[in-house]
N, C-alpha and C positions, 0 to 999 in steps of 0.2 A: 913675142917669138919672131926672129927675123929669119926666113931662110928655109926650108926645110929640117924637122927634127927628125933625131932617129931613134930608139925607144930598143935599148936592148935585154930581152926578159930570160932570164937563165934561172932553170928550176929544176929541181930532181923529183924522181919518181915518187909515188904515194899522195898521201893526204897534204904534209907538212911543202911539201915541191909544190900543189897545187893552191895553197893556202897563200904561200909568197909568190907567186905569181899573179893571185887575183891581188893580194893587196898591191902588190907595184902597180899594175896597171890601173885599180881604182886611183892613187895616190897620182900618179900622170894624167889620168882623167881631168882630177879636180884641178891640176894643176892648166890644165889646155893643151897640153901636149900631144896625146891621141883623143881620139870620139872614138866610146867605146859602148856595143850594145851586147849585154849576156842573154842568153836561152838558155834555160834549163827544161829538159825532160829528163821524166823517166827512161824504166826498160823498153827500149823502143824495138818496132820490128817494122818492117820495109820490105819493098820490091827486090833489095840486092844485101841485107844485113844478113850476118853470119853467126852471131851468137844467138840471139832468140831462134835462128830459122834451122841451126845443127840442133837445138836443144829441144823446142817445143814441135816445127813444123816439118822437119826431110826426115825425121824417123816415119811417123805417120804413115806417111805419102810413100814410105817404101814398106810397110807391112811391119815396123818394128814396134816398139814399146818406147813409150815418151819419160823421160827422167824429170821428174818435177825437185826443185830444191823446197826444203823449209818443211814449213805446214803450208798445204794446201787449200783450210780453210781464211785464210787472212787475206781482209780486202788488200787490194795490189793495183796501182795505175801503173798502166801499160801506154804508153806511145806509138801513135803512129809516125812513121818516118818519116811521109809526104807531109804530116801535119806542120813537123820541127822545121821539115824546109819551107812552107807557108811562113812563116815564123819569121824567119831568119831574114825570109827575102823582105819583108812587114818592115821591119830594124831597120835594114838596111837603109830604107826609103825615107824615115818618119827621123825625124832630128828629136819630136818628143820621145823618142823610145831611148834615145843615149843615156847612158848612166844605170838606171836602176836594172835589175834581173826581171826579167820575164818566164812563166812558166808557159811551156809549149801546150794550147790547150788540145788535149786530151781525154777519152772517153772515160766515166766515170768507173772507179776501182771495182775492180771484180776478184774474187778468187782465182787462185789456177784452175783448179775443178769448172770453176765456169768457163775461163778460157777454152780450157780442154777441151768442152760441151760444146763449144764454138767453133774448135778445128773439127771437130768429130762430124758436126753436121756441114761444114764446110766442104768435107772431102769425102762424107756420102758412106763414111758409118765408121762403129765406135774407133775409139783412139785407148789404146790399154796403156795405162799411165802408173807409174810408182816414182815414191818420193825419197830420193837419196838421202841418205845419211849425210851429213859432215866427212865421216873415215871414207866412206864408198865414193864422196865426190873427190875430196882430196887424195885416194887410189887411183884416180879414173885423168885426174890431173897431170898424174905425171908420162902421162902417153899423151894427153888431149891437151893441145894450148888455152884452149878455147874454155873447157871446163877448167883448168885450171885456174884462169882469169876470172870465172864465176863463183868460185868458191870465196874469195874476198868480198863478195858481196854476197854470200848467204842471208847476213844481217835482213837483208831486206824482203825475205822473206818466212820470218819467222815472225811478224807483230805487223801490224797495219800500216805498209806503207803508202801514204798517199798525196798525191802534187792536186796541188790548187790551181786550177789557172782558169777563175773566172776576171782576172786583174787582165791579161791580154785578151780575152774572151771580151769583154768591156772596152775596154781604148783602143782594139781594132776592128772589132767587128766580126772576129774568126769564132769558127766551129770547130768544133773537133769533128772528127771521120766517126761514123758512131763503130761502136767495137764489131760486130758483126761482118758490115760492112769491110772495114779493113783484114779482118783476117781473110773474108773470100778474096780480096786482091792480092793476098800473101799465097795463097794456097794456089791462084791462079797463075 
């Protein structure tokens, strides 16, 4: 390569837009053109995140009732926010982390139900919680950006979704936030 390269990645919306933009960028990868590190987490929540914190955490904390998607029995990894950016800044540094996908390590899957249990003694008593339908979230969609944007990923909570990330957990030496812990920093 002589010079500065420039690497211009044009993708559309959905799965099939996100699929050709990873392959272009792996395919420049291997070629030397960019150094490229991926993170993957899950459903993440954070200090300043707005879809887990409108859904599961600022009803609560104002006296409302929590809208859970899916089944509520099905283990589920959840993300902490501060964890992904431990992560990312990890990448950034480490020339071994270019190339392959990393999971953001993360506290071990829990149900929502236990989530719920989790914000519930977080903010110092019960959290009254129901699990939307599909029709009732896709109703609620078309007022709410946010729920709207959630109902395309129902999937994930309907059967055991769950990220692995003993692989960054091992090659860097990170922890996850254990889940407890992180929600009281959500709630606070």
């Amino acid at each position: 390569m002589s010079g500065p390269q420039e690497l211009h990645v044009i993708f559309g919306a959905g799965p099939l837009g996100k699929q050709q933009m990873t392959e272009t960028l792996e395919a420049a990868h291997r070629r030397g053109e960019v150094r490229m590190a991926r993170a993957r987490g899950s459903d993440f929540f954070g200090p300043d995140d707005l879809a887990m914190g409108t859904r599961l955490f600022y009803p609560p904390l104002a006296g409302k009732r929590v809208n859970l998607m899916g089944r509520t029995d099905q283990p589920h990894t959840f993300t902490h926010a501060p964890d992904f950016g431990k992560l990312l800044a990890t990448l950034g540094t480490r020339p071994a982390a270019l190339g392959p996908v990393w999971h953001v390590p993360s506290a071990a899957p829990v149900t929502q139900a236990h989530l719920d249990s989790r914000i519930s003694e977080a903010i110092g008593h019960p959290v009254k919680a129901m699990a939307a339908s599909e029709l009732i979230l896709q109703l609620l969609g078309i007022s709410d950006k946010t729920i709207h944007e959630t109902v395309e990923m129902r999937f994930e909570f309907t059967a055991p979704f769950v990220l692995v990330s003993d692989k960054a957990q091992h090659a860097f030496d990170l922890r996850p936030t254990p889940l407890a812990e992180a929600v009281r920093a959500k709630v606070a």
